[in-house]
C-alpha positions in Angstrom: 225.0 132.4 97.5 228.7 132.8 96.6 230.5 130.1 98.4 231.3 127.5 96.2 233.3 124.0 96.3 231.8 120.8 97.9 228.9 121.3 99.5 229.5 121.3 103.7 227.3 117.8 105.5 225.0 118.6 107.7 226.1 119.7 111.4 225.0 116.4 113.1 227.6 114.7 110.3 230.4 116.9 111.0 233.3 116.2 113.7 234.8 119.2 114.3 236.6 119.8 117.5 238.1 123.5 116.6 235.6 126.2 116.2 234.3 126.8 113.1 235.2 130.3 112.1 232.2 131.1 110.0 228.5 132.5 110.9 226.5 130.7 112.9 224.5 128.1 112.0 220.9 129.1 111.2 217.9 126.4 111.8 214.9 126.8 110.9 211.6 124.5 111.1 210.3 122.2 108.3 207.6 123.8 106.5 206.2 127.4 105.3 204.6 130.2 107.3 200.8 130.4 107.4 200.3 132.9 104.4 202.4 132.5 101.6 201.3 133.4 97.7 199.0 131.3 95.5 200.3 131.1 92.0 200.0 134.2 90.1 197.3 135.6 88.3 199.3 135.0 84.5 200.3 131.4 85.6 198.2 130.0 83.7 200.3 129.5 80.6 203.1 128.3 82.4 204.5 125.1 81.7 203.8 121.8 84.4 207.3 121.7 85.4 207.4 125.8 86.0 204.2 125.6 88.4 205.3 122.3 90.3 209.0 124.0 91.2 207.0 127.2 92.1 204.3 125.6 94.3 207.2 123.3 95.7 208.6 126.6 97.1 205.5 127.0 99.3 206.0 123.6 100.7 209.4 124.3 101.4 211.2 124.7 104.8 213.5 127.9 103.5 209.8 129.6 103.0 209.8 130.5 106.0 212.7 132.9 105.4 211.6 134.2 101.9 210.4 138.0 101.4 207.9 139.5 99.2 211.2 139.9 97.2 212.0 136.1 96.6 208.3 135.8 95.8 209.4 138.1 92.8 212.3 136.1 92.0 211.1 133.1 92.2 207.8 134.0 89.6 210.2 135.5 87.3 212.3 132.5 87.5 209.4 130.1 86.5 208.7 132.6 83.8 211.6 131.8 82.2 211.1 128.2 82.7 208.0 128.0 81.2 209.5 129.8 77.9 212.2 127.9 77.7 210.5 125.1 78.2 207.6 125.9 75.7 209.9 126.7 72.9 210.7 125.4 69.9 214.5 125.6 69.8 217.0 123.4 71.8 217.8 124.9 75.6 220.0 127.9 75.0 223.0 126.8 77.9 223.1 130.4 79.3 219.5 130.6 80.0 219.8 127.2 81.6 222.8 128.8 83.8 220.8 131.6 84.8 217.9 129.9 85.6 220.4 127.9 88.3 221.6 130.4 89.3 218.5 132.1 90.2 216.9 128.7 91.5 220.1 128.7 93.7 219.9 132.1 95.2 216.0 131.1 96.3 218.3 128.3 98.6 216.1 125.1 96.3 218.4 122.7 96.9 219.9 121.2 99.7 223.4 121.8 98.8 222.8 125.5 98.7 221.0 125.8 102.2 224.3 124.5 103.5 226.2 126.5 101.8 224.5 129.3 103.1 224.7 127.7 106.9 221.4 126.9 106.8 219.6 123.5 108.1 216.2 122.4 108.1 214.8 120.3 110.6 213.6 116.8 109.8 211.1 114.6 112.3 213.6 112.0 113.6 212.9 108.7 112.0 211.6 106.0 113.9 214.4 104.1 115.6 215.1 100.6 114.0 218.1 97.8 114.6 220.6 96.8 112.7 219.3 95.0 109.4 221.1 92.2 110.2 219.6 91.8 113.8 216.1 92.4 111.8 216.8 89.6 109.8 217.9 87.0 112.5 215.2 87.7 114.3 212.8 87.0 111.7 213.9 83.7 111.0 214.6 82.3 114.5 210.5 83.6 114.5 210.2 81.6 111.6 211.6 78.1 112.4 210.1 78.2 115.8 213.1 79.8 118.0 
């Protein structure tokens, strides 16, 4: 997405008391839109590993965001995965490169969401005390306290 360097924590980890001079944070909700596209009609000689990272795009939050245009990208992108993973020779490192590269302009991991000021929204896990409290409570339960 072009910024590089460490990759930002997320906003509720930051401390920031100047403003940030950058674009606006954009949020978005966990999980894809109601229509999104089934695997293509020549998928069927693409490798495991190719259809899994594709279909794990349509159960991705950044889904929501992607355009007929990233549905391109991201079939060409397990295209090349699938051939370079169903040939012969050793990985070729530029074709390894690319594919990142492509993979991180399609926001797949983390790090590149934030990069591109963009958060998804968990569920809040379920409050729980300090292990340690856990702990002593458990045994004062135990020996009868």
């Amino acid at each position: 997405m072009g910024a590089h360097g460490p990759i930002p924590k997320r906003s509720e980890e930051r401390r920031r008391r100047n403003k940030d001079d950058g674009p606006d944070l954009v949020q978005a909700p966990a999980g894809p839109p109601a229509e999104l596209p089934d695997l293509p009609e020549p998928a069927e000689h693409w490798h495991e590993i190719a259809v899994d990272w594709y279909l794990s795009l349509r159960e991705s939050g950044q889904a929501a965001f992607y355009e007929p245009s990233d549905w391109a990208v991201a079939r060409y992108a397990a295209e090349l995965m699938s051939r370079a993973l169903q040939s012969d020779r050793p990985p070729n490192g530029q074709l390894v490169a690319a594919l990142n590269s492509v993979m991180s302009s399609l926001l797949s991991t983390e790090g590149e969401r934030r990069r591109a000021r963009m958060e998804l929204e968990r569920k809040p896990a379920a409050k729980q005390g300090p292990a340690s409290v856990t702990a002593i409570a458990d045994y004062q339960s135990r020996i009868g306290g």
